[in-house]
Backbone as a printed PyTorch tensor [residue, N CA C, xyz], in Angstrom:
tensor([[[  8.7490,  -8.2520,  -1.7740],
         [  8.5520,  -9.1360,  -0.6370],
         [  7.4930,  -8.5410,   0.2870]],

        [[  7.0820,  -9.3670,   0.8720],
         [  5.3480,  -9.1880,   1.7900],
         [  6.0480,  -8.3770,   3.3160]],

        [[  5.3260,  -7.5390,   3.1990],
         [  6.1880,  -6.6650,   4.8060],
         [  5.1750,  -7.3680,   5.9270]],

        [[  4.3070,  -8.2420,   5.9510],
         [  3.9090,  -9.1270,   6.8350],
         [  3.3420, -10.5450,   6.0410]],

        [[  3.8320, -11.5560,   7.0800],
         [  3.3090, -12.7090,   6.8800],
         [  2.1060, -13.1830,   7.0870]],

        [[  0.7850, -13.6990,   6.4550],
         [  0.1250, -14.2770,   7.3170],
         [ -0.5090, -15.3180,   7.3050]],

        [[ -0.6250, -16.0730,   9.0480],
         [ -0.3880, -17.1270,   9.3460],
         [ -1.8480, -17.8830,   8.4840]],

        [[ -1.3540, -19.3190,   8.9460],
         [ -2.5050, -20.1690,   8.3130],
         [ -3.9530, -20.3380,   9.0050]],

        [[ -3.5190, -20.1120,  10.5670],
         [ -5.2840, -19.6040,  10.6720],
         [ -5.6610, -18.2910,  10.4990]],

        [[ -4.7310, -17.2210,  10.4230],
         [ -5.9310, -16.1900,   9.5760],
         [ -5.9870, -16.3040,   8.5340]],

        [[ -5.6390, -16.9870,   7.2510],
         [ -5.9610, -16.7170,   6.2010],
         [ -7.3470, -17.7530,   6.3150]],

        [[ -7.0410, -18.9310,   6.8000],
         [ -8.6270, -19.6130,   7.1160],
         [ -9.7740, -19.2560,   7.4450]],

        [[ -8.9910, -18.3700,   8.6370],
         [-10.1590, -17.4200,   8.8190],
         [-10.6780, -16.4050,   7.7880]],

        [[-10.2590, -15.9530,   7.1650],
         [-10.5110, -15.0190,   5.9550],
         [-11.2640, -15.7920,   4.9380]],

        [[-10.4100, -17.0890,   4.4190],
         [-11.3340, -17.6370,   3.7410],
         [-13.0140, -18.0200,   4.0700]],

        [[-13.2010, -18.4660,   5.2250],
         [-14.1270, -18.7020,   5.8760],
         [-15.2350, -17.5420,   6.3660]],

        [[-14.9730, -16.4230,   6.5760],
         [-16.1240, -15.1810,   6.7140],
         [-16.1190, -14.9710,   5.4980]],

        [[-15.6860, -15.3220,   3.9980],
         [-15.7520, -15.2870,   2.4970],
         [-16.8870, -16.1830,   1.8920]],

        [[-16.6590, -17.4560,   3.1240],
         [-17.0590, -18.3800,   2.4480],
         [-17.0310, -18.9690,   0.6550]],

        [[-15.4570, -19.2690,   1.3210],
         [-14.8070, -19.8040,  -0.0510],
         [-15.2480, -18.9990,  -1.2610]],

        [[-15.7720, -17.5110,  -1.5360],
         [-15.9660, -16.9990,  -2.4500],
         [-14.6740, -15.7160,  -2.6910]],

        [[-14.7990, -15.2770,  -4.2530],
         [-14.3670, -13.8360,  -4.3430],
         [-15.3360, -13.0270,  -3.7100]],

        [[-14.4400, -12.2720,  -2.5320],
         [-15.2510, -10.8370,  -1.8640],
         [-15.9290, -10.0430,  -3.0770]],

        [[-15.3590,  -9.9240,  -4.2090],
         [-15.8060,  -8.9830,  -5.0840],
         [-16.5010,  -8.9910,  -6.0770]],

        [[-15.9310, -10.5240,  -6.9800],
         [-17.0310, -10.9390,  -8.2960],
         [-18.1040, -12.2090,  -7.4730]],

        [[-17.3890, -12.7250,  -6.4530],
         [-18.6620, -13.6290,  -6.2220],
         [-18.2150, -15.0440,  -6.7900]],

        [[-17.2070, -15.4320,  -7.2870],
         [-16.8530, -16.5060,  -8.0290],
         [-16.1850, -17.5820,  -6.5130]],

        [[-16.9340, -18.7750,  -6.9580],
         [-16.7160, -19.8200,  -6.0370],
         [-15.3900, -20.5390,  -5.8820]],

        [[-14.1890, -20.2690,  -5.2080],
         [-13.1840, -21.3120,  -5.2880],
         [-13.0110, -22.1570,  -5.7300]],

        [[-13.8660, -23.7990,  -5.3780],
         [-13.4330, -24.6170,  -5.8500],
         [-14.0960, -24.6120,  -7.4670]],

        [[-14.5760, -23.9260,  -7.8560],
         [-14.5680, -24.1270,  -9.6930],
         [-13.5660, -23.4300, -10.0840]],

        [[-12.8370, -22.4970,  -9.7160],
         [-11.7560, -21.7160, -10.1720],
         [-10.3080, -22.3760, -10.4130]],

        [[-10.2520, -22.5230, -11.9460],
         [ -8.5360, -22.7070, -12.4480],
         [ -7.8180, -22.4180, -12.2670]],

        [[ -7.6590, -21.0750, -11.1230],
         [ -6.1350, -20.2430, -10.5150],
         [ -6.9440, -20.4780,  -9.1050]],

        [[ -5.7180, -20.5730,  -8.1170],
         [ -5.5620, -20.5740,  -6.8700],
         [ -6.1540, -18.9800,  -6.4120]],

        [[ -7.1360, -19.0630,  -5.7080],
         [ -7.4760, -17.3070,  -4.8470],
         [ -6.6410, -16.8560,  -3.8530]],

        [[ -6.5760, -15.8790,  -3.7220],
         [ -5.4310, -14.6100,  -2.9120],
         [ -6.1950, -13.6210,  -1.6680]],

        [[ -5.4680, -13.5930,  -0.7310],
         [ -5.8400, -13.0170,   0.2500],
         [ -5.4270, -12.0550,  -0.5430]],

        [[ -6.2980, -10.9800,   0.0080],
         [ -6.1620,  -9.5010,  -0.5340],
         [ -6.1460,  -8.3330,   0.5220]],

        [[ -5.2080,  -6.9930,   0.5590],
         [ -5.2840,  -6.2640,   1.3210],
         [ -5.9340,  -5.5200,   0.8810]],

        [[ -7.2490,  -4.9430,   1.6200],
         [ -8.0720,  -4.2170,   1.2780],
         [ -7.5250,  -2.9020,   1.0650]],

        [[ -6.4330,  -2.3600,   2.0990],
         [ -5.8190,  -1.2570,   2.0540],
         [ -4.8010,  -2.2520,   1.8920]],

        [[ -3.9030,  -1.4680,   0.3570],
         [ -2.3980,  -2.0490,   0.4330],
         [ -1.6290,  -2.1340,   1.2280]],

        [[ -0.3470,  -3.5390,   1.3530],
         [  0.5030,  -3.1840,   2.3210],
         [  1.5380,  -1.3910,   1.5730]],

        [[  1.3490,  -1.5300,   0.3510],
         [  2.1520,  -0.3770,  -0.3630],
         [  1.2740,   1.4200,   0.2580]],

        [[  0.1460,   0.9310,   1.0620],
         [ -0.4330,   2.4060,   1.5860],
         [ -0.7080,   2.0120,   3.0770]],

        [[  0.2470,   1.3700,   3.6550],
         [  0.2410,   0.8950,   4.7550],
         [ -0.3640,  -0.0100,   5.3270]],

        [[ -1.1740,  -0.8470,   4.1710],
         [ -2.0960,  -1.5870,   5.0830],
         [ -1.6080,  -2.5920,   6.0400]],

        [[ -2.0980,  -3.3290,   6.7980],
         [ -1.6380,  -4.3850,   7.5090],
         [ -2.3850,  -5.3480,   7.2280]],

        [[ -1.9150,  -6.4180,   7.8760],
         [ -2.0010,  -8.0760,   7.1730],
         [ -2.9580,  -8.8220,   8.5940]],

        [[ -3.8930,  -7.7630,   9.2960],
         [ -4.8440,  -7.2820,  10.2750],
         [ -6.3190,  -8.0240,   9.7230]],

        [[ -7.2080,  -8.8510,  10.1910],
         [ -8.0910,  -9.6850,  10.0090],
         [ -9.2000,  -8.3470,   9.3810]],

        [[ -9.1570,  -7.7320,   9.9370],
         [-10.1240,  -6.4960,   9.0430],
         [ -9.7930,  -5.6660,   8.1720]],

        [[ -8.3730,  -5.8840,   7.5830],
         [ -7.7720,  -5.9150,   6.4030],
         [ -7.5140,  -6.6570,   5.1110]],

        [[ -8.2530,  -7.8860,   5.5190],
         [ -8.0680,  -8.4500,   4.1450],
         [ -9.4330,  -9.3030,   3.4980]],

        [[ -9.0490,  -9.4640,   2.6780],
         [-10.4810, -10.2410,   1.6110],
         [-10.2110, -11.0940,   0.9220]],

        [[-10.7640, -12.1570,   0.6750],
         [-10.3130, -13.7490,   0.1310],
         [-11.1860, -12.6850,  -1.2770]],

        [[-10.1910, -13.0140,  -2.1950],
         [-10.2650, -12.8390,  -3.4610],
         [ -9.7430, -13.7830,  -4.8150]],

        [[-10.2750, -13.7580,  -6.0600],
         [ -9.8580, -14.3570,  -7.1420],
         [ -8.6620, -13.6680,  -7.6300]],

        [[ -7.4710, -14.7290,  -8.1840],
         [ -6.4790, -13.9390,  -8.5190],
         [ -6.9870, -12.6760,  -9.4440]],

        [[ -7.4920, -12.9250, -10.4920],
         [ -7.5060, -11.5740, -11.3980],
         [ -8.4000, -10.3960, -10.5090]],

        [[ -9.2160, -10.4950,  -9.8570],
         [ -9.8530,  -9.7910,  -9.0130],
         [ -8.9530,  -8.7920,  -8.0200]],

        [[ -7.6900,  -9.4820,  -7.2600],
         [ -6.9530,  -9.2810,  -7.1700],
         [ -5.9430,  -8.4670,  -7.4980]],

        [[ -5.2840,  -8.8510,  -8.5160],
         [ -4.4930,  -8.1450,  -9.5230],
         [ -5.1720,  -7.0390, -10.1560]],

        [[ -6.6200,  -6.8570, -10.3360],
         [ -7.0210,  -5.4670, -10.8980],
         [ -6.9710,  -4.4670, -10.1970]],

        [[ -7.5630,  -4.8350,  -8.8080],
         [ -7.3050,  -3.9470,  -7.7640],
         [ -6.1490,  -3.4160,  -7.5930]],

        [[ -5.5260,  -4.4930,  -7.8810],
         [ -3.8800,  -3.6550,  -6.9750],
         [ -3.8360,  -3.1660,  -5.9850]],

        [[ -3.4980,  -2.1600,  -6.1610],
         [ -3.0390,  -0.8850,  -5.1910],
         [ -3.7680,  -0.2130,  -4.8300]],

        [[ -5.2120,  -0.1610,  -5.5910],
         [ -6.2010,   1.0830,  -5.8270],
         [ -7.1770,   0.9660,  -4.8250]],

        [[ -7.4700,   2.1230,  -4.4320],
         [ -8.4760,   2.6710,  -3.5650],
         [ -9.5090,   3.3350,  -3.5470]],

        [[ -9.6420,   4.2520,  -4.9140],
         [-10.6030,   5.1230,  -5.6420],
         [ -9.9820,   4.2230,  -6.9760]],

        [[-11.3240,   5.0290,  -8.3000],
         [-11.5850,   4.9790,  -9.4420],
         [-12.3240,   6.3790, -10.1910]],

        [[-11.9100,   6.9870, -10.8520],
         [-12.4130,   7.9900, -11.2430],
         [-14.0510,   7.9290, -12.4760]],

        [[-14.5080,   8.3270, -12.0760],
         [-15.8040,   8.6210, -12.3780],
         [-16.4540,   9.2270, -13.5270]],

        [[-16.4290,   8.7570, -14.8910],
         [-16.6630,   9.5250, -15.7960],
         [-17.9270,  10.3430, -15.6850]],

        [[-18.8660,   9.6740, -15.3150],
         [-20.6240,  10.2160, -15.2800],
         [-20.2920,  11.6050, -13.8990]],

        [[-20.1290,  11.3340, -13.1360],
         [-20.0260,  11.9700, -11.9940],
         [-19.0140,  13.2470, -11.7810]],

        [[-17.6610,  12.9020, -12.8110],
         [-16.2700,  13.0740, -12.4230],
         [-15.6940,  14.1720, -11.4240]],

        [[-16.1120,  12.3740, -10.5570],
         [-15.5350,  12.9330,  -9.4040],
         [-14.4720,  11.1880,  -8.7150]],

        [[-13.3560,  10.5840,  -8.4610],
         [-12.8670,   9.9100,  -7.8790],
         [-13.7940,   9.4720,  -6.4580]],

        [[-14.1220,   8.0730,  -6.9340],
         [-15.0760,   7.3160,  -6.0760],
         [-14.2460,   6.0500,  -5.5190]],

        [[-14.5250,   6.1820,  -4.0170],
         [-13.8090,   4.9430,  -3.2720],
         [-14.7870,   3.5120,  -4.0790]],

        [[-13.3980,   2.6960,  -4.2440],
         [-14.0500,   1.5130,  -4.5980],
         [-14.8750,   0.9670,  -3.6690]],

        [[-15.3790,  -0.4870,  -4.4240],
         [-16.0950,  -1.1190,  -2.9570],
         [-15.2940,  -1.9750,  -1.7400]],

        [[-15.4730,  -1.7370,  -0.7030],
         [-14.6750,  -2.0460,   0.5330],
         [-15.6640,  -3.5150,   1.1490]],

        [[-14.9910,  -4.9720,   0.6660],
         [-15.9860,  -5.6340,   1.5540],
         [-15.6330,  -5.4450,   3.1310]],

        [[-15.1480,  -4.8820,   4.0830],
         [-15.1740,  -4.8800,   4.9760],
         [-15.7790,  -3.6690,   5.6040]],

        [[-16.3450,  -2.9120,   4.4650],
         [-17.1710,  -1.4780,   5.3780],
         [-18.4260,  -1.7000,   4.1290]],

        [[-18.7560,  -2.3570,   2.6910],
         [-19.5290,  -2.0580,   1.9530],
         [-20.4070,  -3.7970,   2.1160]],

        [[-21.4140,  -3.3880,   2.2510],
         [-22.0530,  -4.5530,   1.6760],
         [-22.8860,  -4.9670,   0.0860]],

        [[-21.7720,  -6.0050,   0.0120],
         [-22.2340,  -6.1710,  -1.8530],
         [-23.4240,  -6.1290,  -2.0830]],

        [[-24.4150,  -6.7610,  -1.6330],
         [-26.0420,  -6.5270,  -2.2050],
         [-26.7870,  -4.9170,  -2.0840]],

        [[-26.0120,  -3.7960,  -1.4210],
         [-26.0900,  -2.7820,  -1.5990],
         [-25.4550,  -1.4820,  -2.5760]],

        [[-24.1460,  -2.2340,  -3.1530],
         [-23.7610,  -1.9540,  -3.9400],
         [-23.7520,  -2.5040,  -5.6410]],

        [[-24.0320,  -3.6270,  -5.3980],
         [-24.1990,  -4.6650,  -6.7720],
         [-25.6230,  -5.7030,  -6.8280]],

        [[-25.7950,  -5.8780,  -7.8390],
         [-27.0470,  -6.8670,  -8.1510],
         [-26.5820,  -7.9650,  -9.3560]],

        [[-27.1570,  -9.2260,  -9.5820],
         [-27.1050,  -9.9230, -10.3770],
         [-28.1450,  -9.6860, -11.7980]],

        [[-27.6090,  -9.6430, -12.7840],
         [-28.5120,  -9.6180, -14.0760],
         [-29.5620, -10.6730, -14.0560]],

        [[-30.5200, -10.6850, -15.0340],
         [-31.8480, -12.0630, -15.0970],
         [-30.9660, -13.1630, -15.3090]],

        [[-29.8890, -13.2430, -15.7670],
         [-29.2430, -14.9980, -15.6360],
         [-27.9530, -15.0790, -14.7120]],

        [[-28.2350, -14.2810, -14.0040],
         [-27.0620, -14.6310, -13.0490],
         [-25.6050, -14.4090, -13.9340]],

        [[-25.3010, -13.9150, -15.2090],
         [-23.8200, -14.3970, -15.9390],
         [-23.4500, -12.5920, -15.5970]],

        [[-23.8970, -11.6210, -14.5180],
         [-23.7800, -10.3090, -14.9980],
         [-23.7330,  -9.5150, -13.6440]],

        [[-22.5810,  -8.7970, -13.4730],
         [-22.8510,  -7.8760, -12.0560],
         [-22.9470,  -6.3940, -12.8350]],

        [[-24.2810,  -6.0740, -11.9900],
         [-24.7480,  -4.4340, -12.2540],
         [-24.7240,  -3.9480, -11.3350]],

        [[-23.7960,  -2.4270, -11.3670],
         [-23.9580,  -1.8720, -10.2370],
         [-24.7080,  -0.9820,  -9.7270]],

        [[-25.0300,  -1.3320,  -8.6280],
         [-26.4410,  -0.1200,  -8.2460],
         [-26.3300,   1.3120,  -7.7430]],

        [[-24.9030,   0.9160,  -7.5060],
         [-23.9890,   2.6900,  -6.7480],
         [-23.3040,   3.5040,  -7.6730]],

        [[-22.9060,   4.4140,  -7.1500],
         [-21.6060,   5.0180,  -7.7280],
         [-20.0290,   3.9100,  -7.5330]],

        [[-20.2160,   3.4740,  -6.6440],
         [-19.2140,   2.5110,  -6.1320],
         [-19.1890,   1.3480,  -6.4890]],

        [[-20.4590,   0.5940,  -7.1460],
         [-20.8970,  -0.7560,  -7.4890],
         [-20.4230,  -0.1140,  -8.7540]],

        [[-21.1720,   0.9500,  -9.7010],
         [-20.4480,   0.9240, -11.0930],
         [-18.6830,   1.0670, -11.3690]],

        [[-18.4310,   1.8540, -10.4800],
         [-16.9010,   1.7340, -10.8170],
         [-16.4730,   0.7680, -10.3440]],

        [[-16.7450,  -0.0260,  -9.4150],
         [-16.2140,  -1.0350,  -9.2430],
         [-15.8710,  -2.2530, -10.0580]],

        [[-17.2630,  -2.3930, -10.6750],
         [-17.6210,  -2.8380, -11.9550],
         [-16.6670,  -2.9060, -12.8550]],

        [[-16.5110,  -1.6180, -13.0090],
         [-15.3610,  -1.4800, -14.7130],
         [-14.0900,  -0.9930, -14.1470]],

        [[-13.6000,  -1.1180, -13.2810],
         [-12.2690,  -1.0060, -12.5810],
         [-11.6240,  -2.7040, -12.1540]],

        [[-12.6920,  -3.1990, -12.0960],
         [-12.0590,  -4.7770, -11.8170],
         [-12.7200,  -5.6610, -12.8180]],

        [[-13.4900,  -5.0510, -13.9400],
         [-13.7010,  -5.6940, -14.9330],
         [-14.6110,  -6.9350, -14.5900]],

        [[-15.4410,  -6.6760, -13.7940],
         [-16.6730,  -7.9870, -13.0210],
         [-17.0410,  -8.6810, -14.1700]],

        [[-17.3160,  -7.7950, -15.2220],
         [-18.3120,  -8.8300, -16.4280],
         [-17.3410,  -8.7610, -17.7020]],

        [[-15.8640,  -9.1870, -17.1860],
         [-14.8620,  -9.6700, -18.0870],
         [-14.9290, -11.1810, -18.9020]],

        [[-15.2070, -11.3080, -20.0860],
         [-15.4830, -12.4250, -21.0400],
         [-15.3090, -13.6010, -19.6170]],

        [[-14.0300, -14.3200, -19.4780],
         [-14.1230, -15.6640, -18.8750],
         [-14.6750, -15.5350, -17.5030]],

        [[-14.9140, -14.4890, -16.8450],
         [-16.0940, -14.6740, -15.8440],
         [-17.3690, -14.9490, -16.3850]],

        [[-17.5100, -14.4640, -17.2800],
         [-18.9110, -14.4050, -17.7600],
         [-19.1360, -16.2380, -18.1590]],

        [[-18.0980, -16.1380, -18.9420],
         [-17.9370, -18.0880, -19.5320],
         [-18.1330, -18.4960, -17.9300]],

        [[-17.3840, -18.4920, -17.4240],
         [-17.1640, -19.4910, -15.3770],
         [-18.5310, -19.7380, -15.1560]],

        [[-19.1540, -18.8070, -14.8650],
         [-20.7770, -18.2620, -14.6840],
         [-21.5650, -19.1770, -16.1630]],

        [[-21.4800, -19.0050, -16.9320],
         [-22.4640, -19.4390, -17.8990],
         [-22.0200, -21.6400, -17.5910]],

        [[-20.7150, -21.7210, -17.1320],
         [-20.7660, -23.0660, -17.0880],
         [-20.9360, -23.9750, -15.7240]],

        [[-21.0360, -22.9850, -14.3130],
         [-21.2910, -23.6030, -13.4930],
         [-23.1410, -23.4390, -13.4900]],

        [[-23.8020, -22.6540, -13.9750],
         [-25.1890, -22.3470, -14.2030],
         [-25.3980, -23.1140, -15.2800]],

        [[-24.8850, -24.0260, -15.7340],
         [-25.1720, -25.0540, -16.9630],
         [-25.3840, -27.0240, -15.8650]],

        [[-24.3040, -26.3070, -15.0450],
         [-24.1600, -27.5840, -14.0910],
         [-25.0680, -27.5670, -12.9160]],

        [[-25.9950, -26.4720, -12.9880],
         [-26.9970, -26.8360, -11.7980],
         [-26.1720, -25.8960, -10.6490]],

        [[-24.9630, -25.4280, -10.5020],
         [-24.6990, -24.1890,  -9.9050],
         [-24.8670, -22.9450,  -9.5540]],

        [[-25.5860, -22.2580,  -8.7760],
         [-25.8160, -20.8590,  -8.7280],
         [-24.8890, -20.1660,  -7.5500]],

        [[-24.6000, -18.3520,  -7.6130],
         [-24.0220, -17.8180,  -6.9100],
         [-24.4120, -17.9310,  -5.8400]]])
């Protein structure tokens, strides 16, 4: 059970500085087949709070990869690297789009693990992406 509730204008509000996107892969709400999830950037399970600069309109699986997690360990580097934080990281500094848009590359230490810790260029993202860019859609 959720150790805070939160109300329907902050999650609006959340959705809305998102602008109806995933904070993390970039995937647009209304094309998405699962309902998106406010997300605690810091878990409520590591204290986070349910605090407007705590959370991130996210895609369920986006979501669910994260979990709990806060770092990702680093094979190239190995060293445990904080994931990316949309509320302290800005994505175009950490991530870039491939030549067709179907691909997030990361440009950091933090953009790559982020990458393969939430699985950005997981098969049916990649499909989502290849069929709203078929429909005249871009990110």
């Amino acid at each position: 059970m959720p150790k805070f509730s939160i109300s329907v204008s902050l999650r609006e509000a959340v959705i809305s500085r998102a602008s109806k996107c995933c904070e993390y892969c970039k995937s647009q709400d209304k094309y998405s087949p699962t309902a998106f999830t406010i997300d605690h950037v810091i878990p409520e399970s590591l204290n986070g709070t349910s605090d407007f600069d705590n959370l991130a309109y996210a895609c369920f699986l986006c979501n669910r990869l994260k979990s709990n997690k806060l770092k990702a360990f680093d094979s190239i580097t190995e060293k445990w690297i904080p994931l990316f934080n949309p509320r302290k990281d800005v994505w175009n500094e950490h991530f870039v789009w491939n030549e067709d848009t179907t691909r997030i590359v990361g440009l950091t230490v933090i953009g790559r693990c982020t990458v393969k810790e939430f699985k950005l260029n997981r098969e049916k993202l990649i499909e989502y992406l290849n069929c709203i860019i078929s429909f005249g859609i871009s990110q």
